[in-house]
N, C-alpha and C positions, 0 to 999 in steps of 0.2 A: 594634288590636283590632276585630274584626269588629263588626258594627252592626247589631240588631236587626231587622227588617223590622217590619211593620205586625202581625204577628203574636204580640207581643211575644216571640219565644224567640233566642236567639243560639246557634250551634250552630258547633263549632269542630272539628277535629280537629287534635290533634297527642298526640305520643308513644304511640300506639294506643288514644288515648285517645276515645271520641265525646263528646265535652262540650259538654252543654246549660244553659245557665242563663235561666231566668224573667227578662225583662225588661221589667217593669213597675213600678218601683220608685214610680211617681204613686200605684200601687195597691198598694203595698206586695205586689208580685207576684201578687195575686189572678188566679187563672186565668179564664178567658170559652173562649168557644167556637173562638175564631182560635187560641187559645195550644193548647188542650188538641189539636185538629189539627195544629197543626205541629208540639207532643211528636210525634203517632202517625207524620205524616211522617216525623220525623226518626227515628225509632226502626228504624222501615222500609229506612232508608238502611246499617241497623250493617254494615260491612262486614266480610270475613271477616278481614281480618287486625287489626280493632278486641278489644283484650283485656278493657275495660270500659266501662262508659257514666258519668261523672261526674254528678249534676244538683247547679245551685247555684243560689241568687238573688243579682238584683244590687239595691245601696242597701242599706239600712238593715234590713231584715226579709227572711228564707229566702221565705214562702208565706205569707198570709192566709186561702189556701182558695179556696171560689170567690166571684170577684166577685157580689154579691148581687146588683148591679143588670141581671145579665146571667142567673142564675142562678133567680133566683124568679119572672121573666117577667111576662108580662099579668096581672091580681088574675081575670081572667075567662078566662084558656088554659090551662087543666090540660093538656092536649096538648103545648103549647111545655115546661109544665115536665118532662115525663115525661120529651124529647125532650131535656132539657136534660141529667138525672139520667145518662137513658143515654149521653151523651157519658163526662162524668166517670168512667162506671162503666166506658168501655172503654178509655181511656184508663189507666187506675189498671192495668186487666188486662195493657192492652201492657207497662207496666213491669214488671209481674208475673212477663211471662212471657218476659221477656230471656234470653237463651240466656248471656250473658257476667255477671259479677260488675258490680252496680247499686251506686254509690259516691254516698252524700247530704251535701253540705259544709250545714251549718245555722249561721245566723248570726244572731243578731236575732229576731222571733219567729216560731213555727211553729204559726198558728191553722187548726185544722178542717181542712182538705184539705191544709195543708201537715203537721201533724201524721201524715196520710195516707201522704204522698210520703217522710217518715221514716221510715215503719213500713215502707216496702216496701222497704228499703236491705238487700243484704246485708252491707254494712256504712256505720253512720251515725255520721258526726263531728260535732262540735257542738263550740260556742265556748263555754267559760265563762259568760258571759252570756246566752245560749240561753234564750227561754223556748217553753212548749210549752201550748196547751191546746185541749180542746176545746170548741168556746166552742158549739157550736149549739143549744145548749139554752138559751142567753141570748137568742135572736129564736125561738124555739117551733120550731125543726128539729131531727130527728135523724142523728147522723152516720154517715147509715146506707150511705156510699157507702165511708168508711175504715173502719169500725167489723171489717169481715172481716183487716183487715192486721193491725190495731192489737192484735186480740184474740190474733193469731199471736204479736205480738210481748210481750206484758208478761201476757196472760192473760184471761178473759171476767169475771171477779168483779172484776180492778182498774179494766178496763176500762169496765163498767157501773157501779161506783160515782166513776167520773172523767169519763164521759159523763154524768151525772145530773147533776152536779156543778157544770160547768163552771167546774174550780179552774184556775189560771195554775200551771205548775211548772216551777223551772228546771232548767238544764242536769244539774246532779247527780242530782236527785231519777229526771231521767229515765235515766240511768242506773243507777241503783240499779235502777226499773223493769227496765231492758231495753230500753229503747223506742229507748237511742242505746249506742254499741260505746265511743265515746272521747269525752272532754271534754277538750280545751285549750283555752289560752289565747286570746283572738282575735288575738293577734300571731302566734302559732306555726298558727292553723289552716289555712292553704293548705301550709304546708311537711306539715304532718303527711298533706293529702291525698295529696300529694305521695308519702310516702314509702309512704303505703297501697297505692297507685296502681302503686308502684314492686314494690311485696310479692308484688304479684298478678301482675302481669306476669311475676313468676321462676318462675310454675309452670308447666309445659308446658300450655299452650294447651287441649290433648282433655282433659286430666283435671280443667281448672280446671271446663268444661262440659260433663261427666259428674259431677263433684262435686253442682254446683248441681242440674240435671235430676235425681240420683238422692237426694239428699236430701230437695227437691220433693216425689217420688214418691212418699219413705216416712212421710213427715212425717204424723205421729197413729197410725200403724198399729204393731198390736203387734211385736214384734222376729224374733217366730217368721211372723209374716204377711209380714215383710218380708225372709225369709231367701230365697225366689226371685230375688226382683230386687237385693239384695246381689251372689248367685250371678254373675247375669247380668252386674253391673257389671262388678264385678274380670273377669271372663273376657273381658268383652268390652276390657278397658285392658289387659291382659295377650297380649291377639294386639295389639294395636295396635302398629306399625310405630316410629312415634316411642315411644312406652315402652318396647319393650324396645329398643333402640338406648341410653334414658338409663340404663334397668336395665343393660346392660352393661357402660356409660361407668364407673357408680357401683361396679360390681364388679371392676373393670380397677384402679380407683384404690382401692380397697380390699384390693388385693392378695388377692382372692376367686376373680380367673377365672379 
């Protein structure tokens, strides 16, 4: 198994897969400024024949968030901390804005920016024992760098009565939320990424990232607001070379063409 660099992230490829995991398990994966740059790096690297990005932590907890000691800077350089926020904040955007299906294995716990990095999963696995919270309001911060994911993902009233809060919830709870797609066991949870991993890969490539980009797109906007760029989807996947090839495959075997 490959070996961290100094930057705590591990970064692997196999089965078209870009897999990153958080390697800072001293710091129960707390991001700092090395780590959250060598995500951007490696993000940078997706290559085209990559069909999704995995992120996981390694040891005992998924993310704690950011490391504070890195993170709330000099008591006298509001400068450093600005400088700090807006790392985090483009960081969070590169996952954002991955062109391929973003897959989050969650294990152990998911405080504050790892809560974050689960809200931004198109699809988020979680272990049984999985807990989740957002804890910033326990040291006088607000989670104001995940709080745009998070609100996508479970909604702005659950979200700011669970920001206020700083309740600890587990794996189920956040499910029910939204906030994660599937909870198993922690025995079963690499096989199950596995087979997620596996799911996604059987869709043809262009429309797996046409999917994503055009749901992106319409995401908040009314149905009738978003009937141009529907239009524009399907027409644009409907000349595409590889679909209709699989369009005719699927017609040939259906005794259709």
């Amino acid at each position: 198994m490959p070996r961290p660099g100094e930057n705590g992230l591990r970064v692997e490829r196999r089965g078209g897969v870009l897999r990153l995991t958080l390697a800072r398990p001293e710091r129960r994966n707390a991001f700092d400024g090395a780590l959250l740059d060598a995500l951007e790096d490696a993000l940078r690297t997706l290559e085209p024949g990559e069909r999704a990005v995995l992120l996981a932590g390694e040891g005992d907890a998924f993310c704690a968030g950011a490391d504070l000691r890195w993170f709330a800077g000099a008591d006298d350089d509001r400068a450093e901390r600005r400088g700090e926020a807006l790392r985090v904040s483009r960081a969070f955007a590169a996952l954002d804005a991955l062109p391929v299906p973003l897959v989050v294995r969650i294990h152990g716990a998911a405080v504050g920016g790892g809560v974050g990095l689960a809200a931004l999963a198109d699809v988020a696995i979680a272990a049984e024992d999985a807990t989740f919270q957002l804890a910033e309001v326990r040291v006088g911060l607000v989670p104001a760098m995940v709080a745009p994911y998070v609100v996508r993902r479970i909604g702005p009233a659950r979200t700011r009565a669970w920001a206020m809060s700083g309740e600890r919830i587990g794996a189920a709870r956040a499910a029910d939320w939204g906030l994660v797609d599937l909870v198993v066991s922690p025995a079963r949870l690499d096989a199950v990424v596995e087979e997620r991993l596996e799911a996604l890969r059987a869709g043809e490539p262009g429309a797996v990232r046409a999917i994503k980009a055009f749901l992106r797109g319409v995401e908040g906007r009314p149905a009738a607001d978003a009937a141009d760029a529907a239009v524009r989807a399907i027409s644009a996947r409907l000349a595409d070379p590889e679909a209709r090839r699989r369009i005719r495959a699927f017609l040939d075997r259906d005794g259709r063409g």
